[in-house]
N, C-alpha and C positions, 0 to 999 in steps of 0.2 A: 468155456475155456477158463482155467485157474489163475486168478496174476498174483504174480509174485513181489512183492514190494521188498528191496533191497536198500537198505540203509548205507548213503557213500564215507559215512563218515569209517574212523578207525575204533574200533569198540571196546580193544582192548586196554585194560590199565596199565600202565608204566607203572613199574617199583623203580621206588628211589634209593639210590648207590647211597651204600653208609661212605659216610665222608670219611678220607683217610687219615689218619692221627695226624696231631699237633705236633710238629719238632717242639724240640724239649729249647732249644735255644739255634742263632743261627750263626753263631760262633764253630769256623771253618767250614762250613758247608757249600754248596755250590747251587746259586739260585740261577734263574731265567729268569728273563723280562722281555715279554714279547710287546714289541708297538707295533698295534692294528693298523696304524697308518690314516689314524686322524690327525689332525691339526693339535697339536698343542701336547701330543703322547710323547715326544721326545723329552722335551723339559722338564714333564713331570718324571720320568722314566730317569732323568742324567740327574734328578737332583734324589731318588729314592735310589739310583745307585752308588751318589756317596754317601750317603747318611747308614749304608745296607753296609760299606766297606769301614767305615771311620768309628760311628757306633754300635756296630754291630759282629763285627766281627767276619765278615762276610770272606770265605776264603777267594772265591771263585763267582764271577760274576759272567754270564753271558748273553749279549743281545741279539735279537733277532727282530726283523720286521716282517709280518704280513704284506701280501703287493695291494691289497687293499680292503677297505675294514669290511664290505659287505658280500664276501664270501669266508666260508671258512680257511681255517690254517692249510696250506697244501702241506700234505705227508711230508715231504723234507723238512719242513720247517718245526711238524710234531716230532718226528726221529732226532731233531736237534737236540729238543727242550727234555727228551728221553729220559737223559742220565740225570739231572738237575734234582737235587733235594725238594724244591720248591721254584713254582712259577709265578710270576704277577705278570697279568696282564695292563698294559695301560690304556685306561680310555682315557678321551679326552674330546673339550670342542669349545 
């Protein structure tokens, strides 16, 4: 009888996504800022959302939090960050 030796891994390669352009500037645009819901993501998040409004020009700012950092975003909270020119996530700890 023949055996068959079955490798468990995933054999395939992953191609990597071209990164999407650079905005040109972020003067009126509308960014996300998602906090994962570590310790210390708020503070950094409240001080890069004013520095994103005052120097930057930032028209539209919107926050959103994750319920916690070690799963991924639930769908409502990606459909949020949808419309957003640009996202920052914040880590923190």
């Amino acid at each position: 009888m023949p055996v068959t030796i079955v490798h468990p891994g995933n054999e395939s390669v992953p191609k990597a996504a071209k990164p999407p352009a650079r905005l040109a500037s972020l003067r009126g645009k509308k960014i996300g800022l998602l906090d994962i819901s570590k310790p210390g993501g708020s503070l950094f998040l409240d001080r890069l959302e004013e520095i994103l409004r005052t120097k930057y020009g930032v028209v539209e700012i919107l926050r959103t939090r994750k319920p916690t950092f070690s799963k991924n975003a639930p769908p409502q909270i990606i459909e949020q960050l949808r419309g957003m020119d640009a996202v920052v996530e914040g880590l923190a700890d």
